[in-house]
C-alpha positions, 0 to 999 in steps of 0.5 A, spaced: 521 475 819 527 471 817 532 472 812 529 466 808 523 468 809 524 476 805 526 472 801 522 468 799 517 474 799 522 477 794 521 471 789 513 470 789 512 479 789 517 478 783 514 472 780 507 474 781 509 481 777 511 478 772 505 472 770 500 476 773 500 481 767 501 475 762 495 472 764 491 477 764 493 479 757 492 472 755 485 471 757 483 478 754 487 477 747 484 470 748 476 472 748 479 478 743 480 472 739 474 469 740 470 476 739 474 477 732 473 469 730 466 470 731 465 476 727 469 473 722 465 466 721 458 471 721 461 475 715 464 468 711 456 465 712 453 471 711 457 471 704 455 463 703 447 465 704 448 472 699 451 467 694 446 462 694 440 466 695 442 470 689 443 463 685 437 461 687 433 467 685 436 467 679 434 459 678 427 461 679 427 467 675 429 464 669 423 457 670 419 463 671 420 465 665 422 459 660 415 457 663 411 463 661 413 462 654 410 455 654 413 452 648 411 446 645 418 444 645 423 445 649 428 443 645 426 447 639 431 453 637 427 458 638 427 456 646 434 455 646 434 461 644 430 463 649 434 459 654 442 462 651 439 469 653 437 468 660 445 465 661 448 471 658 443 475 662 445 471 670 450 473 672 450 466 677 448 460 672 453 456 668 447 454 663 440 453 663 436 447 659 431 442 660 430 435 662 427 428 660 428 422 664 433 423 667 436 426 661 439 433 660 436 433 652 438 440 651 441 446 655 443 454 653 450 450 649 444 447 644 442 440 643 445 434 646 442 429 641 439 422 645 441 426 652 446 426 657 445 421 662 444 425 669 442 419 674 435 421 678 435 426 683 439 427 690 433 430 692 427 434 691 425 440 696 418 443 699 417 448 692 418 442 687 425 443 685 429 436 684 436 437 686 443 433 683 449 434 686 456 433 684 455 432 676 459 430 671 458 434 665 462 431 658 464 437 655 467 439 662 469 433 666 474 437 671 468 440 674 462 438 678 455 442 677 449 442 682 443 442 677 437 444 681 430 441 675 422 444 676 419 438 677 412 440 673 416 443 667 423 439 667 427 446 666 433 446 669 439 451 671 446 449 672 450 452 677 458 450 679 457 445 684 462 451 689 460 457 686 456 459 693 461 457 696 467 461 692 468 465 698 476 468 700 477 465 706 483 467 710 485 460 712 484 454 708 480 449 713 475 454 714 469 448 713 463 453 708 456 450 707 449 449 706 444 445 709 437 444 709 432 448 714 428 443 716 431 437 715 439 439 716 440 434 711 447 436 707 447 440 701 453 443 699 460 443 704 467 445 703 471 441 710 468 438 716 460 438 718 457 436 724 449 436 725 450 438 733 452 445 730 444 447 728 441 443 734 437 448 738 438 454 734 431 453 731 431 459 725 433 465 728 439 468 724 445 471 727 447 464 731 454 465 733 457 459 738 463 456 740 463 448 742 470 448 744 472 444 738 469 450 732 467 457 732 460 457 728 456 462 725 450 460 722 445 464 718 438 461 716 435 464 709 429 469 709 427 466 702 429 459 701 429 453 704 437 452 706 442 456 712 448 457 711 454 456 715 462 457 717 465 454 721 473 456 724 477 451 727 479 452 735 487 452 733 487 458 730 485 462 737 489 463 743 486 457 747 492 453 746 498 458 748 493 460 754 494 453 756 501 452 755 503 459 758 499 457 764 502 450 765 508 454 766 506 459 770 511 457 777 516 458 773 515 465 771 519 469 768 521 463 764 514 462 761 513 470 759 520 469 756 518 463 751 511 465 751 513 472 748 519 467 743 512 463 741 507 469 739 513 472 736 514 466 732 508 465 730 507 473 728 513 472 724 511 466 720 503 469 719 506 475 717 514 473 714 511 474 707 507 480 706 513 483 711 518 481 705 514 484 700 514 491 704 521 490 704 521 488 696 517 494 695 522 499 698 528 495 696 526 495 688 527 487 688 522 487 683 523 486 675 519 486 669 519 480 663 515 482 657 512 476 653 511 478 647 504 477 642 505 475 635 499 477 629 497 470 627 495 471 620 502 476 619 506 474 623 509 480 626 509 482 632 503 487 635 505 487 643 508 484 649 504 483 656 509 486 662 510 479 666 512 482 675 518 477 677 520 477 685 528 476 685 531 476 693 537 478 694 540 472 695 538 470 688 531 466 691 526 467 685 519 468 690 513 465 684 507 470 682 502 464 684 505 465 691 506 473 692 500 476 689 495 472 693 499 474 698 499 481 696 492 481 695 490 479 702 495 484 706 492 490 702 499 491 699 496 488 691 496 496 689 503 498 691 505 492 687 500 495 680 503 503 682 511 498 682 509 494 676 508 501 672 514 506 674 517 499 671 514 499 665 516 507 664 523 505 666 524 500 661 519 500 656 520 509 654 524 509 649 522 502 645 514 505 645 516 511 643 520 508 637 514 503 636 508 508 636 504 501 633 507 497 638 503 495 645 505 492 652 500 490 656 499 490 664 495 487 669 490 490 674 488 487 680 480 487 683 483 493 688 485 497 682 479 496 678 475 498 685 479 505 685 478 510 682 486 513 681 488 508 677 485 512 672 489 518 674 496 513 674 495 511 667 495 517 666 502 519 668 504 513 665 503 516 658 506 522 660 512 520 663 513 515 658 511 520 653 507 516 649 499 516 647 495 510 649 495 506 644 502 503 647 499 501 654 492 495 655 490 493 661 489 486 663 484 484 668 481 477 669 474 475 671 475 476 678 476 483 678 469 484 676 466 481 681 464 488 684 461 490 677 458 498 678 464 500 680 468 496 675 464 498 669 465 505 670 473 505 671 473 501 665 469 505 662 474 511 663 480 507 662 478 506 655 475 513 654 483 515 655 484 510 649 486 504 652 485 498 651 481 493 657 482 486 656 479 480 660 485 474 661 483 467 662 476 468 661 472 461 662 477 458 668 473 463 674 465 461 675 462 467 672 457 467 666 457 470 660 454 476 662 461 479 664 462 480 656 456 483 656 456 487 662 463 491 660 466 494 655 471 491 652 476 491 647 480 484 647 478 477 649 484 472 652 483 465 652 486 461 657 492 456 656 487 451 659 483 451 653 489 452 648 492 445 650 486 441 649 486 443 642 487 436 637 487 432 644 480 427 644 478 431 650 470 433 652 473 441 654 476 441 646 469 444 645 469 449 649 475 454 645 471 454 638 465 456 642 468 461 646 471 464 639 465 465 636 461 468 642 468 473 642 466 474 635 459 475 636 460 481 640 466 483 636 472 483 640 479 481 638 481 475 640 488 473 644 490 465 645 495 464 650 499 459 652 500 457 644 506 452 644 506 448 637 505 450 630 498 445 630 495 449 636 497 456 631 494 453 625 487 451 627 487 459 632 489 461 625 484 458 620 478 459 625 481 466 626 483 468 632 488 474 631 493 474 637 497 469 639 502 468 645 506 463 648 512 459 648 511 457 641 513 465 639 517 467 644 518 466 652 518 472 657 524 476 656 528 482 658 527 489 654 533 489 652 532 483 649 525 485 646 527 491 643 534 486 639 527 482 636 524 488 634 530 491 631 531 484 628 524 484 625 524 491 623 531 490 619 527 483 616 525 484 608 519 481 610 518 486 614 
């Protein structure tokens, strides 16, 4: 053998080391991929099916019984009565009312005089249900509602057009929807559909497929007359760095070099936040504002909600709105929640302790509400701050008390310690009234949203005075956030809300600056 000859030998034993290893880890972290796309499109169907078919039981249930009471009018009081019990009792349906010529006569929100006009149906399916897609309702023009009807009786539900497809998905362009079983006509979609995806799958359940394009799961209904898919587009699977690395296969080493610099790259991009955040964690980059709460009858200051804020070493402030998600979805949201309370111990010791009437509010996430040591967490709070549990409300908005069983009894211990729970922005999530009901509660938080619309001509104007006499009526103080102007303070005031916080009163501020305002409110002859 020459001398070239071993050479050569030499170069293609070296080469075929290396790229023979990345291939093979290639094709195998690419059907792993496909393995684990699959799973995940089964488990997002699965929850799309879950949702819908629990609407739909809750729809029919509450035809059934507006039906089995046979009302000579139903739009008298007593049926809207009837109709407002059903709402409060679902946990699914945004209201429920009855329908004339197209018209929604009146609903679970009272009577709407000559009606409001809704276009014929969409469609109706095999069990005599009419469907409207896409509503637009006055009082809530930013939303679109799906109003399924009962043909015979004219009893409708009205449900959020995206409610069974509010489902967390972990990529933005994951397409989500529901189409007829028989027909595959289109019901409800969020992102691209094609009906080559249900052709052949007959009505078996648990299809999984890839069509080089999507990897779909599909899961047809046991119950009702729809299935339910998610499909994951093919540029999150390995495919296409499979593919470059084999084009660069002849040159070896080179490939594995920049196949490595690629999957690192994009690793580092996947992962760069929740990394930075573990970092933060470490590097106590973190921060309290406290924003505080006004009494609006007296004027005083009763509280302060405790705002998280994320300050880079080189000055970059990182928003709430982009590291919390971020916290939620990389399993990291409770070592925040345990960050924001020795903070809070930190700052706010020796002002409670000076204040005893005085509350500062923090806010817990779905994971806190789901485990049961944030009991003992806020215990040590108290003990390390030495003061008692009038100092401290819990905040927890609509979406913490999705997994209700569990929630329901943490908040229940919470306030056995004697804390307070408040629900924060209640009316922006897609949950009935019900969560007022179902929990036990102390305060009420309207949402800014709501606030701007006072004394603006808006049709969502109606719905804060609504939501201030439901909170009354189940006796829960009220706190209106976002309150900017003095009108908006006024008309609060006069319809008695008892709590105000926004800018009007006060930014979010450092303690020091908070304790100055309190000692200057202390000193005041009104005081």
């Amino acid at each position: 053998m020459g001398k070239h000859a071993a050479i050569a030998i030499a170069w293609i034993a070296g080469l075929t080391t290396i790229v023979v290893p990345i291939l093979v880890a290639i094709y195998l972290a690419s059907s792993q991929s496909l393995d684990a796309e699959k799973s995940r499109a089964g488990t997002l169907a699965a929850e799309v099916l879950r949702r819908s078919d629990l609407t739909s039981e809750q729809i029919y249930a509450a035809f059934e019984k507006l039906e089995g009471e046979h009302a000579d009018d139903p739009c008298s009081w007593s049926n809207i009565a009837r109709m407002r019990e059903i709402d409060l009792g679902s946990t699914q349906l945004q209201a429920v009312g009855y329908i004339a010529d197209n018209r929604l006569m009146c609903s679970s929100l009272g009577i709407h005089g000559a009606g409001i006009p809704l276009g014929p149906p969409d469609y109706v399916n095999a069990a005599g249900t009419s469907i409207r897609a896409g509503v637009e309702l006055p009082f809530v023009p930013a939303m679109r509602f799906t109003i399924s009807t009962r043909e015979k009786s004219g009893y409708a539900a009205i449900v959020h057009r995206v409610l069974p497809l509010d489902v967390a998905t972990y990529r933005p362009d994951i397409s989500l929807g529901l189409v007829g079983k028989d027909n595959h006509e289109l019901i409800l979609s969020r992102g691209p559909f094609s009906p080559e995806w249900l052709e052949g799958f007959g009505q078996a359940g648990g299809v999984r497929l890839f069509d080089g394009e999507y990897v779909i799961a599909i899961e047809p209904s046991r119950e009702y007359g729809y299935t339910a898919y998610a499909a994951v587009p093919a540029t999150y699977l390995d495919a296409g760095t499979r593919r470059a690395a084999l084009i660069l296969v002849p040159v070896g080493l080179a490939a594995g070099i920049l196949l490595a610099l690629v999957v690192f790259y994009l690793t580092r991009r996947q992962l760069s936040l929740p990394a930075l955040l573990r970092n933060a964690l470490r590097a106590d980059e973190f921060f309290l504002l406290y924003q505080p709460l006004i009494d609006l009858q007296s004027g005083k200051w009763h509280g302060a909600e405790a705002l998280l804020r994320w300050q880079r070493p080189d000055g970059e402030l990182i928003r709430p709105d982009l590291f919390i998600p971020a916290a939620e979805e990389s399993g990291l949201i409770r070592q925040v929640t345990q960050k924001v309370m020795a903070l809070l111990v930190r700052d706010a010791a020796a002002l409670l302790q000076l204040y005893p009437d005085f509350h500062i509010g923090i806010n817990l996430s779905a994971a806190d509400l789901e485990n049961p040591g944030i009991i003992d967490e806020l215990r040590t709070i108290l003990q390390n701050a030495g003061v008692g549990p009038g100092n401290i409300m819990v905040e927890a908005t609509e979406r913490g008390f999705l997994k209700t069983e569990h929630a329901a009894q943490i908040i229940r211990d919470i306030r056995q310690m004697g804390i307070c729970v408040a629900i924060d922005d209640f009316g922006t999530g897609y949950s009935s009234l019900s969560y007022l009901t179902t929990f036990e509660l102390d305060y009420l938080k309207i949402d800014k949203s709501f606030v701007d619309t006072i004394g603006i001509e808006a049709a969502t104007s109606q719905v804060i005075p609504h939501i201030i006499e439901m909170a009354k009526s189940l006796k829960l103080k009220i706190i209106a956030e976002g309150v900017e102007t003095e009108e908006q303070a006024q008309y609060l005031r006069e319809r008695g809300v008892h709590y105000g916080q926004g800018w009007l009163f006060g930014k979010p501020m450092p303690i020091g600056e908070l304790t100055i305002q309190l000692e200057k409110e202390k000193k005041s002859p009104e005081s």
